[in-house]
Structures are given as C-alpha cells and as structure tokens.
N, C-alpha and C positions, 0 to 999 in steps of 0.2 A: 362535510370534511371527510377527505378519504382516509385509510388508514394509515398512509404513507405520511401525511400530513398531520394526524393527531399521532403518530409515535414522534416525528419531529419535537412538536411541542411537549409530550412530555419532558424528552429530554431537555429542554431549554428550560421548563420548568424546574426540572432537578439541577440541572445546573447550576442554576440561580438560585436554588435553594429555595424556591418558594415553596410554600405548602398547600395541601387542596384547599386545607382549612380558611386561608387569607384569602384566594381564589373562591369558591364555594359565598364568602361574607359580600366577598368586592358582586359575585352575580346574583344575589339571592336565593342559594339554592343551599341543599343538602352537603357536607362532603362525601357521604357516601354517593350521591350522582356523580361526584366529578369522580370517585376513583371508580365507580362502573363505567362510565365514558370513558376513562383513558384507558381499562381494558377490553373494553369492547363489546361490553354486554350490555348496553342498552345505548340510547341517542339522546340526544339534547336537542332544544328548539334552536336556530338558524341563530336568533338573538344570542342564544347565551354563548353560545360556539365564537361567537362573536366579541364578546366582552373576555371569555375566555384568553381569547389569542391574543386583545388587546391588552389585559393587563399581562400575559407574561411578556410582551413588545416593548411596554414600557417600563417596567423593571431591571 
C-alpha cells in the first residue's frame, strides 16, 4: 500500500471513529503495529493490509 493510500484510510478510519484497538482484534495483531503502520515506521504483511482496508470498507 502506498502512502497516499494508507493516509486515505487512516482518515476513514477516524472518521468512522474506529479505533486500532477494534482493527488490530478484528487482524490479529498488536495495536501498537497498526499505529506504527499508519505512521509509517514499519510495514505489515500483504494479508493484514488487506483485512485492514476490509474492515474499515465495511464499517
């Protein structure tokens, strides 16, 4: 995901009011990965980036 495209989805996330916390349960991961990934110091695998996008889409 480029960075144009993970700052997109932050803000849809915020908007939505979701938190990493619900995001981070729904992928299996840390929240501290998801707010490293949405500022950009470190990456995620293809999959999670993927379930990522999915649940802020469905929301």
């Amino acid at each position: 995901m480029n960075i144009k495209l993970r700052d997109e989805y932050l803000l849809k996330r915020r908007k939505k009011k979701i938190t990493m916390q619900e995001i981070a349960e729904y992928i299996g991961c840390s929240q501290s990965l998801i707010s490293r990934y949405e500022t950009g110091n470190c990456g995620m695998s293809k999959e999670k980036i993927q379930k990522y996008r999915e649940y802020i889409d469905q929301k």
